[in-house]
N, C-alpha and C positions, 0 to 999 in steps of 0.2 A: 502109416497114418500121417495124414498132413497135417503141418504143425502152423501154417498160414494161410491164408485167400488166393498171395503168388504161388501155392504150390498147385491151386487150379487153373488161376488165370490172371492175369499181368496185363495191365492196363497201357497200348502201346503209346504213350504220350509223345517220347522221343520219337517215333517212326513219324506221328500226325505233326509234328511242330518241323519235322523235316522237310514234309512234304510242302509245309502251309508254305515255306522261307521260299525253299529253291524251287520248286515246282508250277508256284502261285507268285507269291509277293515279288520275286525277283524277275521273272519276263516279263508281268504285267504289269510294274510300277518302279521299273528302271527308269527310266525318263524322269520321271518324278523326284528319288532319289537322286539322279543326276543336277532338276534344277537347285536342288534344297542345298547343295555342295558348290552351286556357284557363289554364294554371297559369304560365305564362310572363308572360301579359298579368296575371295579379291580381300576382307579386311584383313586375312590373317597374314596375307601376302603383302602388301601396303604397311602393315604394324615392323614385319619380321624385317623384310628390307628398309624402313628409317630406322629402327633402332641397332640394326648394323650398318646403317649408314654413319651415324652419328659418331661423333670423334670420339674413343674413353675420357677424354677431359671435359668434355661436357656434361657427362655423367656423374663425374667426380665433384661437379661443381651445382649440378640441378638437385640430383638424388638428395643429399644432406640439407637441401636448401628447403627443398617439397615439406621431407622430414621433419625439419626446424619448424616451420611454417604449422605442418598440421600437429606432431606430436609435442613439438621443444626441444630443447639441443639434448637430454640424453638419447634420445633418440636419431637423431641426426649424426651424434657422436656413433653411435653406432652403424647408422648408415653408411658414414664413411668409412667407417673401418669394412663394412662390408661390401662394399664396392672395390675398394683396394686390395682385401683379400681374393675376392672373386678372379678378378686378374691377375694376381701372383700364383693362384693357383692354375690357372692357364685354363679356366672353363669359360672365360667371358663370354663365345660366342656362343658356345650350348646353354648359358643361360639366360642371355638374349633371345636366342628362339624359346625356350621354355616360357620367357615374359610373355612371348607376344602370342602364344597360344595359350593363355591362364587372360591375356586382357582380353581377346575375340571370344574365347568361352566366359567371361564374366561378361561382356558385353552383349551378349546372347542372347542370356540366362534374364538381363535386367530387361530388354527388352522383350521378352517372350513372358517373364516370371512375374514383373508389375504388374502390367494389367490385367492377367489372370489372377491374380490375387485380390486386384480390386475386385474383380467380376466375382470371382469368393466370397469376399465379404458383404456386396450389395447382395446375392442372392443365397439363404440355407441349403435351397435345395442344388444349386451348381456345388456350391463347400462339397455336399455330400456328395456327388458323383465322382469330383477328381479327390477325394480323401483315399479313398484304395487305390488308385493309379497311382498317386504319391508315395500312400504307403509301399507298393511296389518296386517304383524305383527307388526309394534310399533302403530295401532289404535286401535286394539281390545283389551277392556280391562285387564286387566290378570286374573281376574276369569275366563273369557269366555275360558282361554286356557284346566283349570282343568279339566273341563268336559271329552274332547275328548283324553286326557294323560290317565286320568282315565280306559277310556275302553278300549285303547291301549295298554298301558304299569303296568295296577292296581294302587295300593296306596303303598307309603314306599319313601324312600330317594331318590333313582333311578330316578322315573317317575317325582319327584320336582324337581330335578335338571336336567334333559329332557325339563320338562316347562321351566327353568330358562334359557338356553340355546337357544330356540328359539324366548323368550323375549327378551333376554338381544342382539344377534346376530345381529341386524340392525345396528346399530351405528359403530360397529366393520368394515363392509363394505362400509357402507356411506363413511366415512372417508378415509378407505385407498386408497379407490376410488377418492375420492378429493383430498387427500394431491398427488397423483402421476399424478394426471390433472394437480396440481397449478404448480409442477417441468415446471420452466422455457423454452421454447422451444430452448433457446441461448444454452443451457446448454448440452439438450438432441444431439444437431446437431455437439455440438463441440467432446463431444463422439463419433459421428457415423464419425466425418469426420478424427479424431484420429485411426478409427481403432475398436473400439470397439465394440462385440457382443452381442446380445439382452440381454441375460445371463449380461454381462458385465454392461449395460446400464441401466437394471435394478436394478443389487445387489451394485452395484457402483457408480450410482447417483440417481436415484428417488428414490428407496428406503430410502438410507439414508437422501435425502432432504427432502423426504415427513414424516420421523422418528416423527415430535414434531405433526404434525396431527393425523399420525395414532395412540401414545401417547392417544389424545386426547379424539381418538376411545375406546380406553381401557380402559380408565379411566371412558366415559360413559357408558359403557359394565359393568365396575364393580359396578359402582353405582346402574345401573336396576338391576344386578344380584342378590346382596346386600337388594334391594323391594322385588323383585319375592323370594325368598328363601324365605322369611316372609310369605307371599302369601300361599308357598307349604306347610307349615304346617298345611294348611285343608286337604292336600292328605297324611296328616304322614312322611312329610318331617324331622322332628325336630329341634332340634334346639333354638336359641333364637324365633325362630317365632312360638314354640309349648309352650312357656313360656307367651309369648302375648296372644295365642289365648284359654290358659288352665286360665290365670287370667280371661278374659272377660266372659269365661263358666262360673267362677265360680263366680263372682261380683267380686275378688280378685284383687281390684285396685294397692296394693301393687305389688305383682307377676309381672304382668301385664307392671308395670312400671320399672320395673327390668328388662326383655327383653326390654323395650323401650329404655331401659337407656343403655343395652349392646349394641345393633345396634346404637346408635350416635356415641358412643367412636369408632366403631368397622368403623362404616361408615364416621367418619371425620379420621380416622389416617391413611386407605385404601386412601380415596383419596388425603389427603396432601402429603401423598409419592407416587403417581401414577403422580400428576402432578408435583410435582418435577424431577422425573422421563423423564418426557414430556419435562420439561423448561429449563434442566440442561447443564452446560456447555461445559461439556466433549462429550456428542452427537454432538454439533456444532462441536467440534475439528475433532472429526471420521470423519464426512464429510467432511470438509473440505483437511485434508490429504489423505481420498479416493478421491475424484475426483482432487486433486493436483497429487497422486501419478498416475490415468489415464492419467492425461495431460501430465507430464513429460513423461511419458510409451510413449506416441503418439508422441513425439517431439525427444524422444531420436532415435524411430524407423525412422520416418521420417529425422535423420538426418544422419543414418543408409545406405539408400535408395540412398538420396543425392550423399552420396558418391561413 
C-alpha cells in the first residue's frame, strides 16, 4: 500500500531546472553573462591591486583615523589594534583581497539596490512584484547559490563576488524602500505645495530623511557580503574564506582560525563604522538645512508672487 504521492509519482523538478541551466540558459546567454563579469572584474581588480599597492603604514595611519573620524577613538582604539594584529598574524594580504571584494559587492548592491528601492516605494504594485523575488534570495541558502554561478559564470573571484552580490542585495532594497515610505506625508505635501519637483522631493527630503535607514540597509548588505565572500571560497574566490576552508581540508585547526580570527576583526570594525555612519550627527544637520533651505526657497518665491 502506498503511504505517499512519490510512491506514484515524483515531480522531476531537478532534471527540468538542469535542463533550463546547461541546455538553455548557458549557450544561449553566455555572452551576456560574460558582459555582466566585465565591470565587476575591472573595479574589483582596480580596488585589489591599490590596496595591495598601498604601504601597511598607510593603513596603520588612515584606518584608526577614518575610525576616529566616523565612530570616536574607542573605536579607532580598536581599529588599530586591528590592523596591527591582522599583520602579526601574517593574513594582511588575504584580507586585503577579502576588503576589496566585500567594497565591489557593496558597491554593487548600492548601486543596483537604491534605485530599485526608490522605484519600490514610488510604485505598490512594482513593491509587490519584486517582494517574492527578494523573499527568495535572502531564503535560499547560500550554498544553493554556488551551483548555478558555477555553470554561468565558472570558478575564480568574479563568479564569488557575482554570488555575494545577489546575496547580499535584498536588505539594500528592503530598506531603502521603507526608509522613503516612513518619510512623513506632512513633510512630502509641504514640498509639493512649496513648489517643489519630484527630482526635488526626492533628492531634498526623502532621501535625505529616509539616509539613517538606508544606512541601515548598507550596513546589513555588508555584513551578508562579509558571510557570502567566506562562502565563495568553495568557487576559488580567495581570500580569508580560502584560509578557513584550506585549514578545515587539512585538519589545520590553527590556519583555519586565523581566517576566523581575520573576518571578526575585519567584520566588527566594517560594521562599527558603517553604523556610525548610519547614527551620525552631521547627516541629521544635511537634512535638516536641505529641507529648511526648500522651505525658505518656497516662502521667498511665494513672497515673490505676493507681490
Amino acid at each position: 500500500m502506498a503511504d505517499s504521492i512519490s510512491d506514484f509519482y515524483t515531480l522531476p523538478l531537478d532534471d527540468w531546472i538542469e535542463v533550463l541551466v546547461k541546455d538553455w540558459l548557458v549557450p544561449n546567454f553566455r555572452p551576456l553573462f560574460q558582459a555582466l563579469e566585465w565591470p565587476i572584474d575591472q573595479v574589483l581588480g582596480g580596488l585589489e591591486g591599490a590596496l595591495l599597492w598601498l604601504p601597511y603604514p598607510v593603513f596603520v595611519v588612515v584606518v584608526p583615523l577614518i575610525a576616529w573620524r566616523a565612530a570616536g577613538t574607542p573605536v579607532a582604539i580598536f581599529a588599530l589594534s586591528a590592523v596591527l594584529m591582522l599583520d602579526l598574524l601574517g593574513i594582511w594580504r588575504e584580507t586585503m583581497i577579502t576588503l576589496s571584494m566585500i567594497i565591489t559587492a557593496v558597491a554593487f548592491c548600492v548601486v543596483v539596490g537604491v534605485p530599485v528601492g526608490i522605484l519600490a516605494a514610488r510604485s505598490d504594485r512594482f513593491a509587490g512584484l519584486i517582494r517574492p523575488v527578494l523573499d527568495i534570495m535572502q531564503t535560499i541558502p547560500p550554498f544553493v547559490y554556488l551551483v548555478p554561478i558555477v555553470m554561468l559564470f565558472g570558478v575564480g573571484i568574479v563568479p564569488g563576488v557575482i554570488a555575494t552580490i545577489i546575496f547580499a542585495l535584498p536588505p539594500m532594497i528592503r530598506l531603502t524602500n521603507l526608509g522613503i515610505r516612513q518619510v512623513q506625508g506632512e513633510l512630502v505635501e509641504a514640498g509639493l505645495a512649496f513648489g517643489a519637483t519630484r527630482r526635488q522631493l526626492l533628492f531634498e527630503i526623502q532621501v535625505p530623511l529616509a539616509l539613517r535607514t538606508i544606512m541601515a540597509g548598507l550596513n546589513q548588505t555588508l555584513m551578508l557580503s562579509l558571510s557570502m565572500v567566506v562562502i565563495a571560497a568553495l568557487i576559488g574566490a580567495g581570500g580569508l574564506g580560502l584560509t578557513v576552508f584550506t585549514g578545515l581540508g587539512r585538519l589545520d585547526i590553527g590556519r583555519a582560525s586565523l581566517g576566523g580570527i581575520g573576518i571578526v576583526l575585519l567584520a566588527i570594525l566594517l560594521d562599527r563604522v558603517t553604523q556610525a555612519l548610519g547614527e551620525g550627527g552631521r547627516a541629521d544637520t544635511g537634512r535638516k538645512r536641505s529641507f529648511k533651505h526648500l522651505l525658505f526657497k518656497g516662502v521667498r518665491r511665494t513672497d515673490r508672487d505676493d507681490r
